[in-house]
C-alpha positions as a printed Julia matrix, in Angstrom:
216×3 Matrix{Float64}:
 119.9   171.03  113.61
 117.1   172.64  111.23
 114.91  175.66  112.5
 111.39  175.66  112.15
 111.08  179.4   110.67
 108.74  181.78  112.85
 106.83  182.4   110.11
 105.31  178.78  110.48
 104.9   178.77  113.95
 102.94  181.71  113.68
 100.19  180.25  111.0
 100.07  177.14  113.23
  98.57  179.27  116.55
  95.42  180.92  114.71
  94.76  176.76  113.44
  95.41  175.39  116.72
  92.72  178.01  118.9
  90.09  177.38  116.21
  90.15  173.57  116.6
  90.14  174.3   120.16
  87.09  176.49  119.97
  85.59  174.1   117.4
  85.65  170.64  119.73
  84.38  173.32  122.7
  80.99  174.45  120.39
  80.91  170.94  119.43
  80.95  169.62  123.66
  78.62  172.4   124.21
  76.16  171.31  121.38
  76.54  167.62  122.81
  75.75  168.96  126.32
  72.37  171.44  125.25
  71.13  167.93  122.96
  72.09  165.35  126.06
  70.22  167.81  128.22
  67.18  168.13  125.66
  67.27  164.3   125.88
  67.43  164.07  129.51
  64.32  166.42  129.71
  62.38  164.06  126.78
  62.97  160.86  128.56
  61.79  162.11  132.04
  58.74  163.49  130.26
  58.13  160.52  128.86
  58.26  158.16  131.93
  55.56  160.48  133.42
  53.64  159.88  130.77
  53.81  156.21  130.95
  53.04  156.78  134.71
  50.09  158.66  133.96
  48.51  156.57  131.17
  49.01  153.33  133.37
  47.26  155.34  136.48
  44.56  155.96  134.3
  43.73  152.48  132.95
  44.18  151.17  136.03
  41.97  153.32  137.91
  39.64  152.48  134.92
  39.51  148.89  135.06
  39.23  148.7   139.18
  36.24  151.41  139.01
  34.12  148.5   138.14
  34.61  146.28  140.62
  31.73  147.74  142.44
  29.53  147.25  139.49
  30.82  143.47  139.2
  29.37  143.14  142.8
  26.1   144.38  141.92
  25.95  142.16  138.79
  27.54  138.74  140.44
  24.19  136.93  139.73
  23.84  138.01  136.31
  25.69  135.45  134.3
  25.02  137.88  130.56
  26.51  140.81  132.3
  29.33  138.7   133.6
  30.18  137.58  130.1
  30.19  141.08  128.42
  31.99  142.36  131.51
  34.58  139.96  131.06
  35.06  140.37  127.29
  35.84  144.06  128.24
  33.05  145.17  126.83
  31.37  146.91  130.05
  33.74  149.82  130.94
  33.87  152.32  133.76
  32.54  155.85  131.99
  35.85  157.28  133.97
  38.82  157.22  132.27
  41.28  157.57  135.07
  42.29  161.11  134.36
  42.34  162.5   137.93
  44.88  159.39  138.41
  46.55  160.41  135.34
  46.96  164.4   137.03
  48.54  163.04  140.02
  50.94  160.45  138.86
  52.33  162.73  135.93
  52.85  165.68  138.86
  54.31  163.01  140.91
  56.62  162.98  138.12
  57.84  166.37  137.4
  54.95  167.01  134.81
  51.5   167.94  134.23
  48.91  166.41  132.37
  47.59  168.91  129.58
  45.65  165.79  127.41
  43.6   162.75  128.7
  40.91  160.75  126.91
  39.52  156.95  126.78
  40.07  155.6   123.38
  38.26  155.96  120.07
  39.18  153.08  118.48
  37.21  149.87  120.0
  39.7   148.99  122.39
  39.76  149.67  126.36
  42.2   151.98  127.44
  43.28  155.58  127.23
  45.89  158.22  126.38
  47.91  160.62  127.92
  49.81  163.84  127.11
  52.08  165.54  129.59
  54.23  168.66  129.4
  57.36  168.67  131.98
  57.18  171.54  134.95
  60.65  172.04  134.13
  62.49  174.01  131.28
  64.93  172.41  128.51
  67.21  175.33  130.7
  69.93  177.92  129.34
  72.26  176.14  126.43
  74.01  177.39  123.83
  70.86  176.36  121.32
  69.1   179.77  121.29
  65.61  179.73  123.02
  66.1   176.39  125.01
  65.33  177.76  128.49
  61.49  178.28  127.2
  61.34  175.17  125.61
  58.9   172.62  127.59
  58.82  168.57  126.67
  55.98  166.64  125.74
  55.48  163.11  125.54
  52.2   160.97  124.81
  51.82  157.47  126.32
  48.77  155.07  126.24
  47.63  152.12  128.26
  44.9   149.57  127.16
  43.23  147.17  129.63
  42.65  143.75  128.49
  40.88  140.32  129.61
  42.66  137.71  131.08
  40.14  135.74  131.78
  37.12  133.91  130.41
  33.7   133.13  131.88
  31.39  130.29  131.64
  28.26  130.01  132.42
  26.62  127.55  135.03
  23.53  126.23  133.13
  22.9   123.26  135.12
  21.06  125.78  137.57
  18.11  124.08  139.23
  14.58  125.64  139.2
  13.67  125.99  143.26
  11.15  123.16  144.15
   7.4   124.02  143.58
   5.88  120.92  145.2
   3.71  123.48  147.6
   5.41  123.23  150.78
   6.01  125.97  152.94
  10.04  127.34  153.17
  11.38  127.79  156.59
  11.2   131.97  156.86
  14.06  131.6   159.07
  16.06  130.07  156.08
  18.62  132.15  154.08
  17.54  131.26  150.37
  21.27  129.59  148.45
  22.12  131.86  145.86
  23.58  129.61  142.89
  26.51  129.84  141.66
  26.09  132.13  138.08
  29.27  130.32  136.9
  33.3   130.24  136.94
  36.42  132.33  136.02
  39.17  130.88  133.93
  42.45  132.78  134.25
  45.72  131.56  133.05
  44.63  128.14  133.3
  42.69  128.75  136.95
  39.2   128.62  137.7
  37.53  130.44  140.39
  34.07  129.49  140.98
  31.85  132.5   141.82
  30.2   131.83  145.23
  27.46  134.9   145.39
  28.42  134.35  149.2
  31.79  135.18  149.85
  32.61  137.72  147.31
  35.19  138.3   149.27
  36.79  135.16  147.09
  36.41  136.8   144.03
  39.26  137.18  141.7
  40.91  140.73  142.41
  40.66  143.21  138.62
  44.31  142.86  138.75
  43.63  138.96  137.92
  41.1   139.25  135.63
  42.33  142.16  133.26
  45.77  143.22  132.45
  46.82  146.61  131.94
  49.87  147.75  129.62
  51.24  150.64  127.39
  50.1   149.94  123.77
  52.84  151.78  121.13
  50.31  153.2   119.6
């Protein structure tokens, strides 16, 4: 039977503790970064929130206007093309959904770049928290999301409109003049003729514009 000498054992203990302290700093770092990540990605998802509030409370802000407009069949077309936009960009939407979130919006403003839509920076409420990275538990995440709104829908004109008869005789007062029909809506292969009468039947924003996160 052969004897390990002492000597031996006693080189192996100092080796074995610092691989055991090694893998710990090495769980620990694992641990503060998964917890830096954690913080990121909830961050981010508020922002998403918030940018997608924003547009959306964008784009529905002129469905008022689109009532006030219905017989105007050149403001219908440029509204449709996205070119008429609310002068809101949805940031008090934006505020609430990111605190809803565990955030705070500290950055909201329509885009620059021709395109509908806007963009969103929010800092979490919450810390990174105590790790064994020095000056984590003052460290804040940011994220920056933004959401563009855009047509779904085309609009054509009705040009076979009829000039009102001017033959001299008198109109019945008591008669409700017929508004025409300015035209028709063509969504994803639908058509929804505008009757001035029954707005009620009017395509909701959510049909005629779409509104998504853009990547950049």
């Amino acid at each position: 039977m052969t004897h390990r000498p002492h000597g031996e054992t006693g080189q192996a203990a100092p080796l074995y503790i610092a691989a055991v302290v090694g893998l710990l700093f090495l769980a620990l770092m694992f641990f503060a970064f998964g917890q830096a990540d954690i913080r990121r990605n909830e961050t981010q998802t508020a922002a998403d929130a918030a940018a997608l509030a924003a547009a959306m409370d964008s784009r529905d802000g002129l469905e008022e206007d689109l009532h006030l407009n219905i017989l105007d069949p050149d403001w219908l077309r440029k509204f449709i093309k996205g070119v008429l936009r609310s002068p809101e960009a949805g940031c008090a939407e934006a505020s609430r959904f990111a605190a809803e979130n565990a955030a705070r919006g500290i950055d909201c403003s329509p885009l620059a770049d021709g395109r509908w839509g806007v963009t969103v920076k929010v800092r979490s409420e919450k810390p990174v928290g105590k790790s064994i990275v020095e000056g984590t538990e003052g460290k804040y995440a940011e994220a920056t999301a933004t959401a563009v709104v855009e047509p779904r829908c085309t609009f054509e004109g009705n040009e076979a409109t009829e000039e009102p008869p001017t033959d001299g005789e008198d109109e019945d007062p008591g008669e409700e003049e017929e508004k025409p029909s300015p035209g028709q809506f063509f969504c994803d292969g639908k058509k929804w003729v505008i009757d001035p009468t029954r707005l009620d039947l009017l395509p909701d924003m959510a049909d005629l514009f779409d509104v998504r996160l853009a990547e950049d």
